[in-house]
C-alpha positions as CSV (number, residue, x, y, z in Angstrom):
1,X,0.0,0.0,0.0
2,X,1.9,3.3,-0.7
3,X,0.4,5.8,1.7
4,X,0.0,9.9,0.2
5,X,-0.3,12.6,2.9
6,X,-0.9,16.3,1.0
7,X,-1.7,19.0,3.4
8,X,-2.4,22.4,1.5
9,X,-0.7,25.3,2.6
10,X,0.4,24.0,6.0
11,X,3.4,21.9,7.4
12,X,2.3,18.5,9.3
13,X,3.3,17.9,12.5
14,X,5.1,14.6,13.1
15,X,2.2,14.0,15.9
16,X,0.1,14.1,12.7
17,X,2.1,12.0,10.9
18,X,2.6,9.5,13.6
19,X,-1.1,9.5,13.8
20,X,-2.1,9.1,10.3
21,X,0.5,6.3,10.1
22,X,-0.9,4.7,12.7
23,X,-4.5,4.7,12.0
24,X,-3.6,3.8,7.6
25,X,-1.8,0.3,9.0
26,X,-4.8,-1.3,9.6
27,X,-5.5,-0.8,5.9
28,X,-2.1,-2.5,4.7
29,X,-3.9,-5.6,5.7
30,X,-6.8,-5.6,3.3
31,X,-4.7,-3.9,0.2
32,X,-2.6,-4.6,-2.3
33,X,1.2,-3.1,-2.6
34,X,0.1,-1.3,-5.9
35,X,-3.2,0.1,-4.0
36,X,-2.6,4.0,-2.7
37,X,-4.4,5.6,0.1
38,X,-4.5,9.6,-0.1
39,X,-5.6,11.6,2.4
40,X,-5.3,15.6,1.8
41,X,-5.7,17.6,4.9
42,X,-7.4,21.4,4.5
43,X,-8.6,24.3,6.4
44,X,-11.7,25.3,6.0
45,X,-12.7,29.1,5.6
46,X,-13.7,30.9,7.3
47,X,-12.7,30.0,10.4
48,X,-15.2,28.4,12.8
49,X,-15.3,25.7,15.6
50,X,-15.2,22.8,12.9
51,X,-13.1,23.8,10.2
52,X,-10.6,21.0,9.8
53,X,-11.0,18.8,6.4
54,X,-9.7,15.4,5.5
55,X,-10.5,13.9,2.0
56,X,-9.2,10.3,2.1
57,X,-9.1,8.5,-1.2
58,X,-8.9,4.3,-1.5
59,X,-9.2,3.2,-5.5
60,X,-12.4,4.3,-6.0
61,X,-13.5,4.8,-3.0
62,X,-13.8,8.6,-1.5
63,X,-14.6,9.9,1.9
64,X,-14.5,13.9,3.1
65,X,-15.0,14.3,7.0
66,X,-14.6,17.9,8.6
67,X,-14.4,18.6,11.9
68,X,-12.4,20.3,14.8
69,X,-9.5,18.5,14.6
70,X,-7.4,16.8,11.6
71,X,-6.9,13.8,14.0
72,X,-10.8,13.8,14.4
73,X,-11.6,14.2,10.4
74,X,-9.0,11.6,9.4
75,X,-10.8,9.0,11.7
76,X,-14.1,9.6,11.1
77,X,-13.4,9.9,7.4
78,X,-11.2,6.5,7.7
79,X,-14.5,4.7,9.6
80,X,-16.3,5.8,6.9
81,X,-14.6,3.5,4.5
């Protein structure tokens, strides 16, 4: 599985990363080496309480979570799939 992380217009924070690592292993499992799992991180404007975005992308497969954190969004959106 080769794993794509695209945040737009902000650095990640290697507590992100560890996270997003962390919560894309369980997906390594059920996928094949050519498979790619994207997630792209976002800010929502304008800002309000729940303004963090994550679009995760399996094959065909699409999910787009926001809420008030990225850590939130990217496992809610990663349930969703």
């Amino acid at each position: 599985m080769k794993l794509s992380v695209q945040p737009l217009n902000f650095e990640i924070a290697k507590q992100l990363d560890d996270f997003i690592s962390k919560k894309t292993a369980r997906f390594g499992r059920h996928l094949r080496e050519d498979d790619e799992l994207s997630i792209r991180l976002s800010v929502v404007k304008p800002a309000t309480i729940q303004n963090k975005q994550a679009d995760v992308r399996i094959g065909d497969l699409f999910a787009s979570k926001t809420c008030d954190t990225f850590e939130q969004a990217i496992s809610e959106a990663l349930d969703a799939l």
